[in-house]
C-alpha positions as CSV (number, residue, x, y, z in Angstrom):
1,X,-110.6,-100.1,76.2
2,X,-110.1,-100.8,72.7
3,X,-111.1,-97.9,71.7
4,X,-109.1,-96.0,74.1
5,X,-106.0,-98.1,73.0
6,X,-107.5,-97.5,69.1
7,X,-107.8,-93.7,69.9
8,X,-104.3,-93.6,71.7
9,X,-102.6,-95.5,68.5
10,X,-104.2,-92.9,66.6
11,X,-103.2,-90.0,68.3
12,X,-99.5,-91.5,68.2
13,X,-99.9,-92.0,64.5
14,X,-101.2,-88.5,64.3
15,X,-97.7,-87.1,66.2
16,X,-96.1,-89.5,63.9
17,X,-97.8,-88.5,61.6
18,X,-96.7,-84.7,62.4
19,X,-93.2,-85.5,63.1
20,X,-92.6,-86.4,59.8
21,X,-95.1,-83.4,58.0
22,X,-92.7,-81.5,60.3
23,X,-89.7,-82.9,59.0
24,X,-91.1,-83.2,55.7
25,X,-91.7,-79.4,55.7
26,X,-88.5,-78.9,57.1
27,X,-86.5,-80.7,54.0
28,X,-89.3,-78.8,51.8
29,X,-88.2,-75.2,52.9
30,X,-84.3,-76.4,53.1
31,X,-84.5,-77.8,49.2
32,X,-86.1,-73.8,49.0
33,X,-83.7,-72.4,50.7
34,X,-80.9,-74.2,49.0
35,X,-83.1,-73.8,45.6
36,X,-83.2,-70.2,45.9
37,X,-79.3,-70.1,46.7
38,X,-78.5,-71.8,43.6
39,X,-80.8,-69.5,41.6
40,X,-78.8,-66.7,43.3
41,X,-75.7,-68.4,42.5
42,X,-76.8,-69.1,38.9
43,X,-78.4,-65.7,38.0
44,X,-74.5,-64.3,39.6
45,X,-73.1,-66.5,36.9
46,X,-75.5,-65.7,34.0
47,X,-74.7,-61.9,34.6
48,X,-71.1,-62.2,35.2
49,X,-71.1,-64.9,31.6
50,X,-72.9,-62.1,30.1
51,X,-70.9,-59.0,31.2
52,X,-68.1,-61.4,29.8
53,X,-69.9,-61.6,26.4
54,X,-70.0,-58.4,25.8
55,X,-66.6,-57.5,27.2
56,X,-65.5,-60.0,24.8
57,X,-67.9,-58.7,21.7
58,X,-66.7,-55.4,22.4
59,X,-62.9,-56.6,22.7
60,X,-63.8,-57.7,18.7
61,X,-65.4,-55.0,17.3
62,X,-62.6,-52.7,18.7
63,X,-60.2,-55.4,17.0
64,X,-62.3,-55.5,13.9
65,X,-62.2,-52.2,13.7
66,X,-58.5,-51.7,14.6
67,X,-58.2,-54.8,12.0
68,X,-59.8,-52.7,9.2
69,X,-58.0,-49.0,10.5
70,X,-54.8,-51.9,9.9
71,X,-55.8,-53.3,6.8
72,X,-56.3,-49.9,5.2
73,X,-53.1,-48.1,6.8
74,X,-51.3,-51.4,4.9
75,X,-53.0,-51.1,1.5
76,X,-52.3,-47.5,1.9
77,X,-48.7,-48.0,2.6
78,X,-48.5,-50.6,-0.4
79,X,-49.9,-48.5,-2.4
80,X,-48.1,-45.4,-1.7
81,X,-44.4,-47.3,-1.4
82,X,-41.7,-45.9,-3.6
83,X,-40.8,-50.3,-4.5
84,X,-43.3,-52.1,-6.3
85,X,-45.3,-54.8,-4.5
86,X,-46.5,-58.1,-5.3
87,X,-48.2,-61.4,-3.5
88,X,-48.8,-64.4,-5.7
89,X,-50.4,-67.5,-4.8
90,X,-48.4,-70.7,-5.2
91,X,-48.9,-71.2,-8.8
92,X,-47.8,-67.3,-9.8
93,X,-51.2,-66.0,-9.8
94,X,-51.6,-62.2,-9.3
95,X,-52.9,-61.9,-5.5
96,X,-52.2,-58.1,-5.1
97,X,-50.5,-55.1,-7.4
98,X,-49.7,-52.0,-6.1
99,X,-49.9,-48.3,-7.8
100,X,-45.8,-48.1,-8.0
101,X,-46.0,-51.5,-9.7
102,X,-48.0,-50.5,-12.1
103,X,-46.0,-47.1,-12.8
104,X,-42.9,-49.4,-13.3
105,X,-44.3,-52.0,-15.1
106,X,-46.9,-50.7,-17.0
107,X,-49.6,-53.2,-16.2
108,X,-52.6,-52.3,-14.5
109,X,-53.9,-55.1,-12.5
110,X,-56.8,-56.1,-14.0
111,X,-54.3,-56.4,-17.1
112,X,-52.6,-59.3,-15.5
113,X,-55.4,-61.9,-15.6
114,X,-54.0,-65.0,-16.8
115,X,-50.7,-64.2,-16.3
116,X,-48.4,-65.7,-13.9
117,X,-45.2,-63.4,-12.3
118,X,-42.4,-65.8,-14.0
119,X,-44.0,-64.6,-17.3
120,X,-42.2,-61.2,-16.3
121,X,-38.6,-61.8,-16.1
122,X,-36.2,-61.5,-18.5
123,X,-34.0,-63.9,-18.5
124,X,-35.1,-67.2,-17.0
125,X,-31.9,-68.7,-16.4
126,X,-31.3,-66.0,-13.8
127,X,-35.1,-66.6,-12.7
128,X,-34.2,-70.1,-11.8
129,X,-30.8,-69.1,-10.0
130,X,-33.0,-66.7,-7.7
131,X,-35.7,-69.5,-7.3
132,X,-33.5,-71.8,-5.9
133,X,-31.5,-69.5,-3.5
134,X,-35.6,-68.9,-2.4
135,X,-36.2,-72.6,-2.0
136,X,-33.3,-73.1,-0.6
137,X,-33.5,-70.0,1.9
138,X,-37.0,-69.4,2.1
139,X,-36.4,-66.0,1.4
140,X,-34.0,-63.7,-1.7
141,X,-32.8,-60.4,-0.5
142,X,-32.0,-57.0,-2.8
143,X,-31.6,-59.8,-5.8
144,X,-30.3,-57.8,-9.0
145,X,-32.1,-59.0,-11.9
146,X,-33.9,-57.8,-15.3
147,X,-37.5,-57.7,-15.5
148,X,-40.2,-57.1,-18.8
149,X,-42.4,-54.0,-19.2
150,X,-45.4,-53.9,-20.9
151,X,-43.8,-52.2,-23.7
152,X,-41.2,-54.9,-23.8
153,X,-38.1,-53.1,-22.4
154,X,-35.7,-54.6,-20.2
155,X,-36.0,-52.5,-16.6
156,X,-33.1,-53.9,-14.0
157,X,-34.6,-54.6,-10.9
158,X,-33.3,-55.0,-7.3
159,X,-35.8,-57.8,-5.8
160,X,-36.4,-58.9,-2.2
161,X,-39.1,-62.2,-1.8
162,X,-40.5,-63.8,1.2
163,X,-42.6,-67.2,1.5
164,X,-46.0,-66.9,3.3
165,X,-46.9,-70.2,4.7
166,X,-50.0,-71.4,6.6
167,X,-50.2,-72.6,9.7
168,X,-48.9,-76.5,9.0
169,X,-46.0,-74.4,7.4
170,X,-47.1,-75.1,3.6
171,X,-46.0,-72.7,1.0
172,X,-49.4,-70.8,0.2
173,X,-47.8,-68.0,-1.7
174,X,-45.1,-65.7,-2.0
175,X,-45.0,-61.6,-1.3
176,X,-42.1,-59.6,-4.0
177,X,-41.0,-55.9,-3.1
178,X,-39.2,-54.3,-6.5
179,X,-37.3,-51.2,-6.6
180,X,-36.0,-49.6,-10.2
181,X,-32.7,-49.5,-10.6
182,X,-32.7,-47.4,-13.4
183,X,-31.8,-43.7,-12.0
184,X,-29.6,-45.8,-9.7
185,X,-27.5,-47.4,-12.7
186,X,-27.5,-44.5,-14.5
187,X,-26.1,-42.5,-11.3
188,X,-23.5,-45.1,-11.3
189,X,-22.8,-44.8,-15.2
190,X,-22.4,-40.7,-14.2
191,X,-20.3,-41.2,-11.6
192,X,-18.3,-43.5,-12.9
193,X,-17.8,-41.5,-15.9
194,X,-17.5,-37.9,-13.1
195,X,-15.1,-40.6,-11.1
196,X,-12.8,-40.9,-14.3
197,X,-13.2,-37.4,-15.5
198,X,-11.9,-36.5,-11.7
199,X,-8.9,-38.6,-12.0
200,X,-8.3,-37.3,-15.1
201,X,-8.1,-33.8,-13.6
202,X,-6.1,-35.2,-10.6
203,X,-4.0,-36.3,-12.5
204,X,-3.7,-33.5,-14.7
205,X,-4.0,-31.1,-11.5
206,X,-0.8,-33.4,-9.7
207,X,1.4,-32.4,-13.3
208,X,0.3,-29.1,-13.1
209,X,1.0,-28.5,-9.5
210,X,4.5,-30.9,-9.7
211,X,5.4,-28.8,-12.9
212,X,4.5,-25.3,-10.8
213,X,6.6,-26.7,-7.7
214,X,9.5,-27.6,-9.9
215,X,9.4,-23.8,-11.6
216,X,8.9,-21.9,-8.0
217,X,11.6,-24.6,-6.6
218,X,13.9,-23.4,-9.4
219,X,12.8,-19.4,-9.3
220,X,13.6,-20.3,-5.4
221,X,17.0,-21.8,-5.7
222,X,18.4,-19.5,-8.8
223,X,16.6,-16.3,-8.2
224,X,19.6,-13.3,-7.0
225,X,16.9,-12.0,-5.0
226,X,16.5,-12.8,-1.5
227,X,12.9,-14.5,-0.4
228,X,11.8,-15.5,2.4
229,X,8.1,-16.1,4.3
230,X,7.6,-14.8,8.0
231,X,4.3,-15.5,9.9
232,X,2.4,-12.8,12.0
233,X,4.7,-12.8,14.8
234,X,7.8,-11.6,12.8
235,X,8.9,-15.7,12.5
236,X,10.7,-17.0,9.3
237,X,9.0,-20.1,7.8
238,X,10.8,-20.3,5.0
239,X,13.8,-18.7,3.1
240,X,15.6,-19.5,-0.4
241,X,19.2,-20.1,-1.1
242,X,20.4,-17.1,-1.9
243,X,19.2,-16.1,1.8
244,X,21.3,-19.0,3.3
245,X,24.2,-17.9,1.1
246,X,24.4,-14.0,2.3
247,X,23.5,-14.6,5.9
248,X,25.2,-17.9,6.1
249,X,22.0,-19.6,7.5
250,X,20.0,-22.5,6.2
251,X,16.7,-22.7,6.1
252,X,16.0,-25.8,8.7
253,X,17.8,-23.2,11.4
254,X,16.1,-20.4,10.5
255,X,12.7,-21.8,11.0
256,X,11.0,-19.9,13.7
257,X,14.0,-17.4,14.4
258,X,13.1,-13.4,14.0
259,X,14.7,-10.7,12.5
260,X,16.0,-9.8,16.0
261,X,18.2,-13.4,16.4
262,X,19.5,-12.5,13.2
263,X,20.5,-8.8,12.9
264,X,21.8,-6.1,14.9
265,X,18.8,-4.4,17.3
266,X,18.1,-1.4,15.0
267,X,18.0,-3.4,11.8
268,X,15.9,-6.0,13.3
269,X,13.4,-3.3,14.5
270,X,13.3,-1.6,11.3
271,X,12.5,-4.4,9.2
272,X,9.8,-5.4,12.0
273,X,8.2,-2.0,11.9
274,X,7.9,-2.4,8.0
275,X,6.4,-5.9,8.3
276,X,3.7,-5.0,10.7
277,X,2.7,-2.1,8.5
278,X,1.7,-4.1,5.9
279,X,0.5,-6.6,7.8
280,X,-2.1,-3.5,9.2
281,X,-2.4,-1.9,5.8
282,X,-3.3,-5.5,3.9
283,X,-1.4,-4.6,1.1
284,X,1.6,-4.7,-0.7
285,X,4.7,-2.3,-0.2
286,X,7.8,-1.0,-1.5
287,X,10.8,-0.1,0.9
288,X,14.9,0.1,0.6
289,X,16.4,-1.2,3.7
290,X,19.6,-0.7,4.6
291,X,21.3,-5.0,5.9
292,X,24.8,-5.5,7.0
293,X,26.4,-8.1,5.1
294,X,30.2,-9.4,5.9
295,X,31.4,-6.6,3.3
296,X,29.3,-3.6,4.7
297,X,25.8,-2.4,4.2
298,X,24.1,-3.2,0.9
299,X,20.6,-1.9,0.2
300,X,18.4,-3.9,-0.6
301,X,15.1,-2.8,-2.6
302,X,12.1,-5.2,-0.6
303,X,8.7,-5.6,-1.7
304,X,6.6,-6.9,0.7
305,X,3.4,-8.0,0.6
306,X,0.4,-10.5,2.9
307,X,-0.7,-14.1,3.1
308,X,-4.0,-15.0,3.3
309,X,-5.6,-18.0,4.4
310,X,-8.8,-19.9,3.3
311,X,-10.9,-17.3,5.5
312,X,-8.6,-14.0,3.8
313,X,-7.4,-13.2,6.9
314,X,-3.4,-12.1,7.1
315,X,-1.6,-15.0,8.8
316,X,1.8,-13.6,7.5
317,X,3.7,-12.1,4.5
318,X,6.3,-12.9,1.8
319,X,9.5,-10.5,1.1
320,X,11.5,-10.1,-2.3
321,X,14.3,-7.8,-1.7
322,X,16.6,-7.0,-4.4
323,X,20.2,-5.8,-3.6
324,X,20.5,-2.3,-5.2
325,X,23.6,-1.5,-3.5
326,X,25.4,-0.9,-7.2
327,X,22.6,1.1,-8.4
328,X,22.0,3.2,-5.4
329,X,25.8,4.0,-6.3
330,X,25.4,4.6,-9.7
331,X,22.4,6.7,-9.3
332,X,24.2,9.1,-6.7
333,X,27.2,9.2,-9.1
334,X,24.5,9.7,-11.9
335,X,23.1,12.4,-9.2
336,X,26.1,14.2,-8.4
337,X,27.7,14.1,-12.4
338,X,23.5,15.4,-12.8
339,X,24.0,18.3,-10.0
340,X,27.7,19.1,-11.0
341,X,26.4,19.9,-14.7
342,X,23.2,21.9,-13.5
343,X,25.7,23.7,-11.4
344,X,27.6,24.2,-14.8
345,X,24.4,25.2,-16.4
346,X,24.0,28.2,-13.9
347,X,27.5,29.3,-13.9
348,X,27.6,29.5,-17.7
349,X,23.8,31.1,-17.6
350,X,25.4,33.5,-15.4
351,X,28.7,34.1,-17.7
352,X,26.3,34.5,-20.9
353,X,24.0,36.6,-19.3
354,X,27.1,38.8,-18.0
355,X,28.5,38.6,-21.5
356,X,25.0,39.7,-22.7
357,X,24.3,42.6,-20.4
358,X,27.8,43.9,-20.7
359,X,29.7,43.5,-23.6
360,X,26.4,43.3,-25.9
361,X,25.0,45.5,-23.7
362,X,27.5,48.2,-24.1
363,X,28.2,47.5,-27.8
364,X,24.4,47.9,-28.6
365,X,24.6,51.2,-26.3
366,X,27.4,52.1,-28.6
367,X,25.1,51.7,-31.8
368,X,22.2,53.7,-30.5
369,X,25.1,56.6,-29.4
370,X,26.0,56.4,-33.1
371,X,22.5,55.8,-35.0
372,X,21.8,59.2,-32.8
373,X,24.3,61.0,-33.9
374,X,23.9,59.8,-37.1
375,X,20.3,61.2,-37.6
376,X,21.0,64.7,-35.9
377,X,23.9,65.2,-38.4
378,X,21.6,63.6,-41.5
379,X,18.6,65.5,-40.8
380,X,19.3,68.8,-42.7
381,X,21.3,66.8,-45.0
382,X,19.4,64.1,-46.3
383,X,16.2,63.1,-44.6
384,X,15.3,60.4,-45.8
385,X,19.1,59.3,-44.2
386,X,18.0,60.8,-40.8
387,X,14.6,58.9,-40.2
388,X,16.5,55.5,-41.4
389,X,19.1,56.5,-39.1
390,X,16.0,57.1,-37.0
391,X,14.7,53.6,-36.8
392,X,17.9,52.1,-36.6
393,X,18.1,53.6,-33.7
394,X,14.3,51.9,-32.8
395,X,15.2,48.6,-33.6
396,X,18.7,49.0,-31.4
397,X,16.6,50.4,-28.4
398,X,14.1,47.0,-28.9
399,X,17.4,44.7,-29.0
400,X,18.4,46.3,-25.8
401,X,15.5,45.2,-24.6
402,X,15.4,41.8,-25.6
403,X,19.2,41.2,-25.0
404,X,18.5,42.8,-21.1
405,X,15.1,40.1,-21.0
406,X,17.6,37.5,-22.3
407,X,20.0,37.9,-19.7
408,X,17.8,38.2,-16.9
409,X,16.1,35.0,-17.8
410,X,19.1,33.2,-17.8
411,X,20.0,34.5,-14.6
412,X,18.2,37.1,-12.6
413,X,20.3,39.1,-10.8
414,X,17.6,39.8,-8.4
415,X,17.9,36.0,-7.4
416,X,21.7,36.2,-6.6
417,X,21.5,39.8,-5.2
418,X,17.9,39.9,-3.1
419,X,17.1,36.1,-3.1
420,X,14.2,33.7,-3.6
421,X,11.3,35.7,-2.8
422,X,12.0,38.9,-4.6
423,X,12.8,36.6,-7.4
424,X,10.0,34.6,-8.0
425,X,7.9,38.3,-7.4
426,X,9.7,39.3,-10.6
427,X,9.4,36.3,-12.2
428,X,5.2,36.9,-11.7
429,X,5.4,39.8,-12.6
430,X,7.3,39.4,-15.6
431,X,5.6,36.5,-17.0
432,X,2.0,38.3,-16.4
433,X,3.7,40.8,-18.9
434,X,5.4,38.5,-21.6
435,X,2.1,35.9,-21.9
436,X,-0.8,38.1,-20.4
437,X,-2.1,35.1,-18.5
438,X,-3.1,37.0,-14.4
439,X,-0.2,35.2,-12.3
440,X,0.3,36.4,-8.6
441,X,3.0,35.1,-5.7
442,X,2.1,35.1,-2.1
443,X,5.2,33.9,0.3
444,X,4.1,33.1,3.7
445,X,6.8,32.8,6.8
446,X,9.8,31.9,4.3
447,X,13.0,32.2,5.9
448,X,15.9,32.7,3.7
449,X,17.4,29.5,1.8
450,X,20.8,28.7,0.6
451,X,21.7,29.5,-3.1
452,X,21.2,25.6,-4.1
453,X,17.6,25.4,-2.9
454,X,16.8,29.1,-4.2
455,X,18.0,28.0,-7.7
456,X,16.1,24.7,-7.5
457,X,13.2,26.5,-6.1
458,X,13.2,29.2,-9.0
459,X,14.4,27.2,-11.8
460,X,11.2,24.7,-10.9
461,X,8.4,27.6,-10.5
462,X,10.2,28.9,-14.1
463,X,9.6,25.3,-16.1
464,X,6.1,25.4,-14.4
465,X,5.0,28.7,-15.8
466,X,6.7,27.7,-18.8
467,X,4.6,24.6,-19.3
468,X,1.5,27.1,-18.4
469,X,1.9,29.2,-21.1
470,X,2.7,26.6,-23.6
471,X,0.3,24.0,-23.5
472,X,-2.1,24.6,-20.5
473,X,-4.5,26.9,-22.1
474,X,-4.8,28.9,-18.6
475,X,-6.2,32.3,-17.9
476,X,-5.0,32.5,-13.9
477,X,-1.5,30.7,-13.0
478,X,-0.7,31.2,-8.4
479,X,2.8,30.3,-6.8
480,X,2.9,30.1,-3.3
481,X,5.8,29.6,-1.2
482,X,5.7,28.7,2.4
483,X,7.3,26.9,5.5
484,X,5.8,25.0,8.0
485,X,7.0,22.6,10.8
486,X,10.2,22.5,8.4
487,X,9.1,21.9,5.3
488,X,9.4,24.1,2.6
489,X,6.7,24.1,0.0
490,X,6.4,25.4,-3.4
491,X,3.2,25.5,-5.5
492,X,2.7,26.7,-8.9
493,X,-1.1,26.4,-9.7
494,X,-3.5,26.8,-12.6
495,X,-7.0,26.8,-14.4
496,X,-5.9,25.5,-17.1
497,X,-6.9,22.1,-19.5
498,X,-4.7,19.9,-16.9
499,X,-3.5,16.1,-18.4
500,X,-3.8,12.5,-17.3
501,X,-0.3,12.4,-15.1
502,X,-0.9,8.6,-15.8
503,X,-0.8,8.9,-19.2
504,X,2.4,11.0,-19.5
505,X,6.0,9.9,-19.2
506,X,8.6,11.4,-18.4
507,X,10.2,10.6,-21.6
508,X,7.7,12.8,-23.4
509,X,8.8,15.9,-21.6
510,X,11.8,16.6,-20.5
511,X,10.6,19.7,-18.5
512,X,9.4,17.5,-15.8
513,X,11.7,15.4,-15.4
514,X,14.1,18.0,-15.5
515,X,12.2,19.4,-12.1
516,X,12.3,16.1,-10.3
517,X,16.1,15.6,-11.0
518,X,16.4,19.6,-9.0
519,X,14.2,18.4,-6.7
520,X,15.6,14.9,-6.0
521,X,19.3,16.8,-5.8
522,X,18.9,18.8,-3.2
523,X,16.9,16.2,-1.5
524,X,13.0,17.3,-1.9
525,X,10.3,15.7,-3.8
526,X,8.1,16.6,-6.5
527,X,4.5,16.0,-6.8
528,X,2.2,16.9,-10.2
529,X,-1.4,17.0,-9.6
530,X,-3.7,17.2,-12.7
531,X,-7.0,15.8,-14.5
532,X,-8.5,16.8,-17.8
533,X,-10.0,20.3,-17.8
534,X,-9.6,20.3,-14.0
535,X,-6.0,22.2,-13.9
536,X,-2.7,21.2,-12.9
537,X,-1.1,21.7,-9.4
538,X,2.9,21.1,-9.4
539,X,3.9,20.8,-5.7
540,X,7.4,20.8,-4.1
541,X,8.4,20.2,-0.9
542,X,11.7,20.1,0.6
543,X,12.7,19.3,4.5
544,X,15.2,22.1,5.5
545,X,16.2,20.6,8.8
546,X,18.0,17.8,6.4
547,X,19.8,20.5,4.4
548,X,20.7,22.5,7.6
């Protein structure tokens, strides 16, 4: 029984026994489990920490590196700055020097061992003046001041300083950027001097231009000739006094007006028509016009000429127009006392050469009758009588002929009788004969002319051929005559040495202006064409719808 009960206990001690082995293996595999979790846990932490690490050791090389990429883009920028650049410790001591310090100052930084920055400015009262504002400020901006070189000469400076300060905000040191102001005080010195110089010229420039103003002003004002300034549309801008006294206009009034609010329609669009010509032509011209004025038309002589602006383009044009009214008068009385005594000319030409051909003529007719019958009647007699007798009669029959030449020069008959052509055909002719320089005429649908233009017309081929044989050296000499659209034309040509027409007044020979006063008279014009040893061409042309 005891055993039993012994055996029974044991058995319950055993499941005891087990029950707690159980629950003992139990806690066992749960401190595992939750062993093996926080491993899990842990090893996820080491490998995150460590992924961390070297996130964060790569972050630093990459700043390192960007640090040093930093540092040497700075030094590089220090040392390659146009100012000089400094940093000093607190006592002055040389920290860093930069190339463009060393240009400026001279120093080289090794050279600056032992010496403190204060040693380098020039004047210390204005060192301690700058100190103070820094003190003060904690910072000196563009600061004007001298500074040494090494070679001992005064540089003036324009300095800028900042405190550098660690982190409880004590002054460790101090950083100085320097810029020469040499080449900028010597700019000032040239422009002040360039600034005086200019004012001097201004000033000069303002007398000049006040002195100029007050001389055109006066020209202006006293001037008898009328000016005035019109832009490109024909409007006045500007006229002087003697314009407002004739047209009884001032100048405030006129401003903007036209011809056309001023003058009758046909003036107004002759003086337009002449403005825009030399407006298109871009240069100056000459032209009488005709202006009604309160005591009748006075003709005025105008030259006119453009206005350029700062680009040279036209943007109107001045007038100066002188009233020749008088002169055109005394020029037409000087023309018509001019034509009355050419007319004179001809008429006693014509009584001379009448006188010559028939009273000289017959007289010397009369001698050679005699001087004949003189040597028939000496020639048995006395010889030696009869041939003198002889060559009287000879030197009678050559006077004839000159006496006849003589007359005929000084007035053809053929001219009065047969007219222009067959005239100036004789005239060839007979002045191929006299000089023995070739000379032809060749008229060409000529229809006949008045006696005034055929005596202008001969008279001017005559003092032509006359200047040929005299001084042109020629061997051919051509007049033509020819109309055309009517306009008569005369031309008397040659091959000779020719002249400089510019060269050549008329002063100096009377034969030419003696063919533009027949030319002028009967209202034609006469051109002379000529260049050394290139011939001369003497043209002149004559509207005959006028003279009809």
């Amino acid at each position: 029984m005891n055993k039993q009960l012994e055996v029974r206990q044991l058995i319950a001690d055993l499941e005891v026994l087990k029950s707690e082995r159980k629950r003992a293996d139990e806690a066992v595999q749960h401190a595992y489990s939750e062993l093996e979790q926080r491993i899990e846990e842990r090893t996820a932490e080491l490998m995150t920490a460590n992924r961390l690490l070297k996130q964060e050791i790569e972050e630093r090389k990459r700043a390192e590196e960007e640090l040093k990429r930093t540092k040497e883009y700075l030094e590089n920028v220090i040392n390659n700055s146009v100012d000089a650049i400094g940093i000093v410790d607190r006592h002055g001591r040389f920290l860093l020097w930069n190339r463009r310090a060393e240009e400026i100052y001279g120093y080289q930084f090794d050279e600056l061992a032992g010496k403190i920055a204060f040693e380098l400015y020039a004047d210390p009262g204005e060192l301690d003046i700058m100190l103070a504002q820094l003190r003060q400020e904690g910072v000196v901006r563009e600061y004007e001041i001298g500074m040494k070189k090494k070679d001992g000469s005064i540089v003036p400076m324009d300095i800028s300083i900042s405190l550098l300060k660690d982190d409880q905000g004590r002054t460790i040191g101090s950083v100085c950027v320097a810029r020469d102001l040499s080449g900028r005080k010597r700019a000032e010195t040239e422009l002040k001097r360039a600034q005086e110089e200019l004012s001097r010229y201004s000033k000069d420039l303002e007398r000049q231009v006040k002195q100029r103003t007050r001389e055109i002003t006066g020209i202006l004002k006293y001037t008898p000739a009328v000016v005035y300034i019109k832009d490109k549309k024909g409007c006045y801008r500007l006229v002087n006094s003697r314009f407002e006294e004739l047209f009884r206009i001032k100048n405030e009034d006129i401003r903007g007006q036209s011809d056309h609010d001023i003058f009758p329609r046909e003036v107004a669009d002759q003086l337009r028509a002449s403005d825009l010509q030399v407006l298109q032509e871009g240069r100056p011209r000459q032209v009488e016009e005709p202006i009604p004025q309160e005591d009748g038309i006075h003709t005025y002589l105008s030259v006119k000429f453009p206005i350029y602006d700062d680009q040279r383009v036209a943007n109107g044009l001045c007038g100066i127009a002188t009233d020749i009214t008088e002169l055109k008068k005394a020029q037409d009385q000087l023309r018509r006392l001019s034509g009355s005594i050419m007319a004179r000319q001809e008429k006693e030409r014509t009584a001379i050469a009448r006188e010559l051909h028939d009273e000289l003529g017959q007289v010397l007719t009369a001698l050679r009758m005699d001087a004949v019958w003189l040597a028939e009647h000496l020639k048995g007699q006395d010889a030696k009588a009869g041939e003198r007798a002889l060559k009287m009669r000879d030197l009678i029959d050559t006077t004839i002929d000159e006496v006849r030449g003589l007359a005929t020069r000084l007035r053809p008959g053929v001219l009065d009788h047969l007219g222009l052509i067959d005239a100036l055909e004789w005239y060839a002719a007979e002045f191929r004969k006299r000089t023995g320089i070739a000379c032809n005429f060749k008229p060409c649908n000529v229809t006949r002319v008045d006696d005034f233009v055929a005596t202008a017309a001969y008279r001017i081929a005559q003092e032509a051929l006359t200047n040929v044989a005299r001084h042109s050296f020629a061997t051919q000499a051509h007049i033509s005559l020819k109309e055309a659209k009517g306009m008569l034309t005369l031309e008397v040509v040659d091959n000779g040495h020719g002249f400089d027409t510019g060269k050549i007044e008329d002063s100096e020979c009377l034969g030419l202006a003696g063919m533009r006063e027949r030319a002028a008279l009967i209202g034609g014009a006469l051109e002379i064409h000529s260049k050394p040893h290139k011939g001369t061409r003497v043209c002149f042309k004559l509207p005959l719808q006028a003279r009809r």
